[in-house]
N, CA, C and O of each residue as an XYZ file, in Angstrom:
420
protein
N       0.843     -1.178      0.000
C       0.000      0.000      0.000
C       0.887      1.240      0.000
O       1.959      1.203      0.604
N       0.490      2.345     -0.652
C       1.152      3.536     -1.108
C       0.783      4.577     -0.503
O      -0.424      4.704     -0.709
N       1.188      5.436      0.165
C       0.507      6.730      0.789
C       1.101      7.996     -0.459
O       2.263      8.281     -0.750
N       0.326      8.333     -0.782
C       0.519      9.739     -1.224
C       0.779     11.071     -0.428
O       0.002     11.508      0.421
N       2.161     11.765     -0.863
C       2.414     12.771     -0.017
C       2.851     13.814     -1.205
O       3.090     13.406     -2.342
N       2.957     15.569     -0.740
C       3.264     15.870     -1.813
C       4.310     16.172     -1.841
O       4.816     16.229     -2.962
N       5.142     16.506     -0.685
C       6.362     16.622     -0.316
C       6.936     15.906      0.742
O       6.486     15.166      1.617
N       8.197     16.373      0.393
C       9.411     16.294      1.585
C       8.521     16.964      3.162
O       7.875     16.341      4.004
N       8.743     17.993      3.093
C       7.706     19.075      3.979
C       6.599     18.230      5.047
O       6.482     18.055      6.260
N       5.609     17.683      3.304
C       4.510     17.154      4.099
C       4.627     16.207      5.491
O       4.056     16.084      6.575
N       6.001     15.486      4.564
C       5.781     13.906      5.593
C       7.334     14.254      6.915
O       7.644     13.493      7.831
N       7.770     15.102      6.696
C       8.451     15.895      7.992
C       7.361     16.444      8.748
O       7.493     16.136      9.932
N       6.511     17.017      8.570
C       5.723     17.129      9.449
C       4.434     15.981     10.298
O       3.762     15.943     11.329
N       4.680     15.191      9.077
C       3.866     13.633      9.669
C       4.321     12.852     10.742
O       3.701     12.444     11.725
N       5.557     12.694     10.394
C       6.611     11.361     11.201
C       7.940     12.534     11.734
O       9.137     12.273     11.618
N       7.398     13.806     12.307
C       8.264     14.697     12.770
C      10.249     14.806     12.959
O      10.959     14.971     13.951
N      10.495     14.662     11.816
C      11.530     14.593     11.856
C      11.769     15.956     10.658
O      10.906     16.773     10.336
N      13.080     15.893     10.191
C      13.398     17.390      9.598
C      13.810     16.936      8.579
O      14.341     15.841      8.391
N      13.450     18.264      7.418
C      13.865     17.757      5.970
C      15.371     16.833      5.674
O      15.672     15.730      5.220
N      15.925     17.788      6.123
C      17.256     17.219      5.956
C      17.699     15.872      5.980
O      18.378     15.370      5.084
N      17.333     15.310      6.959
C      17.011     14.385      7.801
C      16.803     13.253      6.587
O      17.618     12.555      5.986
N      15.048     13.408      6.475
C      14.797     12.645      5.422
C      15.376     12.750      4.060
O      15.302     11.740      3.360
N      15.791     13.530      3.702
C      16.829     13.722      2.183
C      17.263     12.709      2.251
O      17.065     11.729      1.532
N      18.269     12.906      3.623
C      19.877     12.066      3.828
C      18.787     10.489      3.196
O      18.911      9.958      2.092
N      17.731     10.046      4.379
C      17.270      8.802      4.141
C      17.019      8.453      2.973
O      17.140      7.271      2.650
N      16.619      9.400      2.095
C      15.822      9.135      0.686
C      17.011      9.050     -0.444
O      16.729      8.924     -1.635
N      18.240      9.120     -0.015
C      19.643      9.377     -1.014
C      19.972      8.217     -0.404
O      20.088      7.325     -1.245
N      20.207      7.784      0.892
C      20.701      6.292      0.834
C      20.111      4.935      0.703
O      20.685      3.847      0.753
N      18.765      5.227      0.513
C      17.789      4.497     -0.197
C      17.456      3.612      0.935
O      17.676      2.402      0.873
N      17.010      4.095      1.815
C      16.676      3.493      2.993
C      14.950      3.899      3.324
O      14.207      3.284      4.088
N      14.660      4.933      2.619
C      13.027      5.186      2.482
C      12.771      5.664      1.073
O      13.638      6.209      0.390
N      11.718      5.468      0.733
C      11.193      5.509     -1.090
C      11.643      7.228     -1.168
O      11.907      7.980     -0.230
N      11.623      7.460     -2.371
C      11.458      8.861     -2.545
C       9.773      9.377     -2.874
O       8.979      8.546     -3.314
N       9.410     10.591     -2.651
C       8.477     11.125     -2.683
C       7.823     11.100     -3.944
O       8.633     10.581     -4.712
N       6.891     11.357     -4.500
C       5.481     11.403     -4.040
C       4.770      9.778     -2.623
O       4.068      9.689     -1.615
N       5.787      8.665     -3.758
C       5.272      6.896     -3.336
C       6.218      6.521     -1.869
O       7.395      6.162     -1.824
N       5.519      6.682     -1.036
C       5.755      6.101      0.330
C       5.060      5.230      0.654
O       3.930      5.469      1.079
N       5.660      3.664      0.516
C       4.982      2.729      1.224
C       4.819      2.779      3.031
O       5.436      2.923      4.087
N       3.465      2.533      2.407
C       3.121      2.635      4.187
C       3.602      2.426      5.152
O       3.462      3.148      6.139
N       4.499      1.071      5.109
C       5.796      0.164      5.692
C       6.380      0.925      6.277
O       6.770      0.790      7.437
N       6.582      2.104      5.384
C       7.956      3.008      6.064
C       7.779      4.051      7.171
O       8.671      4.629      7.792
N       6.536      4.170      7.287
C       6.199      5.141      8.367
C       6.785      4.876      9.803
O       7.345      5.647     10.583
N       6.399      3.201      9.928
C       6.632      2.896     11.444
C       8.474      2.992     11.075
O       9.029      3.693     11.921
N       9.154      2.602     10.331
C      10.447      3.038     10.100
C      11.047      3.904     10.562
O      11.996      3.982     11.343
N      10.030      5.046      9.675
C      10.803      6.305     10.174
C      10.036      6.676     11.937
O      10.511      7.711     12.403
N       9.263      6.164     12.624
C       9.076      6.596     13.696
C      10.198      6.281     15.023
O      10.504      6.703     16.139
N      10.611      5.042     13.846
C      11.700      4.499     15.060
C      12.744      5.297     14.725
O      13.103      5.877     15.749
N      13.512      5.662     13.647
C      14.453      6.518     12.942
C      14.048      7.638     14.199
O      14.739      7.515     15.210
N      13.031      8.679     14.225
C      12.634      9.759     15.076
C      13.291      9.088     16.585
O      14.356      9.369     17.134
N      12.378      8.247     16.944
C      12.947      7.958     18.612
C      14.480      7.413     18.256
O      14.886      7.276     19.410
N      15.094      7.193     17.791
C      16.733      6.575     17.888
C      17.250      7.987     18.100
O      17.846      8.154     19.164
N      17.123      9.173     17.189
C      17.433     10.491     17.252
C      17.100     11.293     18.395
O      17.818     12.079     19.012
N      15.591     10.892     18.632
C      15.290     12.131     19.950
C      15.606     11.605     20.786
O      16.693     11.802     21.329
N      14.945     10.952     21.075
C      14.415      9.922     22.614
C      15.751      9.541     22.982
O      16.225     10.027     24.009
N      16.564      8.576     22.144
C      17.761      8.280     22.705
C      19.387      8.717     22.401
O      20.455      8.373     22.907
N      19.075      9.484     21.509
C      20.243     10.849     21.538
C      21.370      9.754     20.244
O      22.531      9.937     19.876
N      20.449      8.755     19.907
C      21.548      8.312     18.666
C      21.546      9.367     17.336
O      20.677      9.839     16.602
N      23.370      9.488     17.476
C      24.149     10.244     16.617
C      23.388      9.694     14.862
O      23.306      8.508     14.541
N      22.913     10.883     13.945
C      21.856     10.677     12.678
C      23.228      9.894     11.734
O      22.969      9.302     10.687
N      24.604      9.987     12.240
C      25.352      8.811     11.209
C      25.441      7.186     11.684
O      26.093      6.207     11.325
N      24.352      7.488     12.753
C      24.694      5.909     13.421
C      23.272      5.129     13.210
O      23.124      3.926     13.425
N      22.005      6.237     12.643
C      21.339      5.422     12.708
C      21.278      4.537     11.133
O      20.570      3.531     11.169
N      21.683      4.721     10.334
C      22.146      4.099      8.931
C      22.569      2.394      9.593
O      21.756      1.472      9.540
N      23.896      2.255     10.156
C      23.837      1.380     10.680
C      22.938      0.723     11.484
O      22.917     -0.505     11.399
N      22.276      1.209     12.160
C      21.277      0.432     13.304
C      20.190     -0.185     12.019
O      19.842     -1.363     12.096
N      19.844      0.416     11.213
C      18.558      0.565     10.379
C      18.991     -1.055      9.050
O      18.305     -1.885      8.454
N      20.410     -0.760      9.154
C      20.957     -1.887      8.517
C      21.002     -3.385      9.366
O      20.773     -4.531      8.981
N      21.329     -2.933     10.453
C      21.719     -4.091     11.258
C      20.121     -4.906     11.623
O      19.890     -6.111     11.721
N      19.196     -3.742     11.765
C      17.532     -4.271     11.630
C      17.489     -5.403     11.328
O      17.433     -6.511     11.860
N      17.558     -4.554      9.502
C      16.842     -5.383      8.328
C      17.339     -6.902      7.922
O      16.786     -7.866      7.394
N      18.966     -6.570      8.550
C      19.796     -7.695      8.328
C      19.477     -9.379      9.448
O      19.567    -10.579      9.190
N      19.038     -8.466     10.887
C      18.040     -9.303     11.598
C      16.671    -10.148     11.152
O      16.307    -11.321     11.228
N      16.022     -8.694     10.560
C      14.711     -9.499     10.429
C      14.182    -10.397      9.329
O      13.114    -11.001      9.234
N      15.598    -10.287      8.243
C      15.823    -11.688      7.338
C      16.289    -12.441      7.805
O      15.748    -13.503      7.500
N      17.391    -12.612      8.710
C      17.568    -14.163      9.035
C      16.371    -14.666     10.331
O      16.154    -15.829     10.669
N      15.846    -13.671     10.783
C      13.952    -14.347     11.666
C      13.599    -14.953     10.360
O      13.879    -16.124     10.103
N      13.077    -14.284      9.655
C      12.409    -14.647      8.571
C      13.240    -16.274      8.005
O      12.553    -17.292      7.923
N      14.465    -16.289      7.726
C      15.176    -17.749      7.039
C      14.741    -18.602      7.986
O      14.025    -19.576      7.754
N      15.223    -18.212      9.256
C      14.619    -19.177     10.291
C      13.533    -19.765     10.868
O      13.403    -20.763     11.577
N      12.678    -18.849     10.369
C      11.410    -19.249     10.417
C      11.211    -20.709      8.982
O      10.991    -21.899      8.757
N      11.425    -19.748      8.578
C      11.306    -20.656      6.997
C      11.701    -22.123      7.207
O      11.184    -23.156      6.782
N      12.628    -21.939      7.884
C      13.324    -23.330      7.764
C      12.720    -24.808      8.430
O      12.595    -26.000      8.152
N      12.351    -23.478      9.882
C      11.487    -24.625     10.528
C      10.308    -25.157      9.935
O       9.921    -26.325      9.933
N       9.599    -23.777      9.250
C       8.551    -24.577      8.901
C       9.303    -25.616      7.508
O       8.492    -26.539      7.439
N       9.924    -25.773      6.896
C      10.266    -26.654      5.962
C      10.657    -28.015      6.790
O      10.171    -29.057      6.350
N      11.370    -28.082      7.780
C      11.531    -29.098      8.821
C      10.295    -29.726      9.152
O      10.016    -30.894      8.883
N       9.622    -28.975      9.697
C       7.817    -29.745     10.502
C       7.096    -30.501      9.038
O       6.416    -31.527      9.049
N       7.530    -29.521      7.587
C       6.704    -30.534      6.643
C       7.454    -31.676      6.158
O       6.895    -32.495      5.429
N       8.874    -31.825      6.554
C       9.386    -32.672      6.298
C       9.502    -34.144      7.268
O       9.705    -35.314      6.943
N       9.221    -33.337      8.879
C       9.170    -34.509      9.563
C       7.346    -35.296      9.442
O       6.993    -36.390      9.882
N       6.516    -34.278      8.708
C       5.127    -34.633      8.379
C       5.047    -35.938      7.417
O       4.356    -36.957      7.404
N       6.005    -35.453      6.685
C       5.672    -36.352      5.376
C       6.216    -38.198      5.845
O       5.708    -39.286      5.573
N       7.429    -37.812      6.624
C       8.137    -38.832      7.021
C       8.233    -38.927      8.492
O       9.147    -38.554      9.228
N       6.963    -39.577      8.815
C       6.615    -39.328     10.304
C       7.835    -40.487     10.813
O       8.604    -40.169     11.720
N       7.926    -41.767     10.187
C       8.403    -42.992     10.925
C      10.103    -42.598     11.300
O      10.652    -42.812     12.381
N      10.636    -42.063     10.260
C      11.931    -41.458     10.664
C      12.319    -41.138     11.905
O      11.662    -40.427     12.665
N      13.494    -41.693     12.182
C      14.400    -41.296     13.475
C      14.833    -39.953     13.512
O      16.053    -39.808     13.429
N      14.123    -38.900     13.618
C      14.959    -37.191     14.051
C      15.252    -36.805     14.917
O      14.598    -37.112     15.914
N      16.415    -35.898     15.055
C      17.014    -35.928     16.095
C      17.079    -34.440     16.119
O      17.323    -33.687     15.177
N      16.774    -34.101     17.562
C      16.531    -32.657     17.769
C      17.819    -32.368     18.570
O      18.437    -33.129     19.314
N      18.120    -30.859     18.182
C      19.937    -30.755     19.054
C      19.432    -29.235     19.219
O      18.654    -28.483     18.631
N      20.359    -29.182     20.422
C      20.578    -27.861     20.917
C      21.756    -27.463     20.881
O      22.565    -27.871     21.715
N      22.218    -26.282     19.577
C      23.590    -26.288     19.830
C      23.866    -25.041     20.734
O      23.128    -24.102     21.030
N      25.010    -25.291     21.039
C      25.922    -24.138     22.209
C      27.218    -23.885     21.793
O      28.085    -24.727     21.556
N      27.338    -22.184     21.684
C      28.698    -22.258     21.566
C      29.847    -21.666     23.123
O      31.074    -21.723     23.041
């Protein structure tokens, strides 16, 4: 889903953060450029806002944090995946000996 905005302006004043701000985001391609803002990105940039206000993270550090996210919430996502590919595999082949491990490092 797409929100229509007409500016930079507009959506600094939406998700209160400052033009500038969002430029920087919209040049490192970390939020769409304007008019087409997926909706997605709102709660994004709200957290972008609290990393800046709320907890005084430096605006070159949140690039990294915002990376280190996304880089998280794909391997949730692989991992998820996987299990569920595991449960249809121990489905299909119920009689099989599997062996469940807990590793530790």
């Amino acid at each position: 889903m797409l929100v229509r905005r007409r500016s930079l302006e507009d959506l600094a004043l939406t998700v209160g953060l400052p033009v500038p701000v969002l430029q920087h985001l919209v040049d490192l391609g970390y939020i769409h450029p304007i008019p087409e803002l997926p909706a997605a990105e709102f709660a994004e940039l709200r957290l972008i806002r609290r990393l800046i206000d709320d907890l005084g993270v430096p605006s070159d550090a949140v690039d990294v944090i915002l990376h280190m996210r996304r880089r998280m919430l794909a391997m949730q996502r692989e991992i998820a995946r996987l299990r569920a590919e595991l449960a249809y595999r121990r489905a299909l082949q119920p009689d099989m000996n599997w062996v469940d491990a807990d590793w530790y490092e």
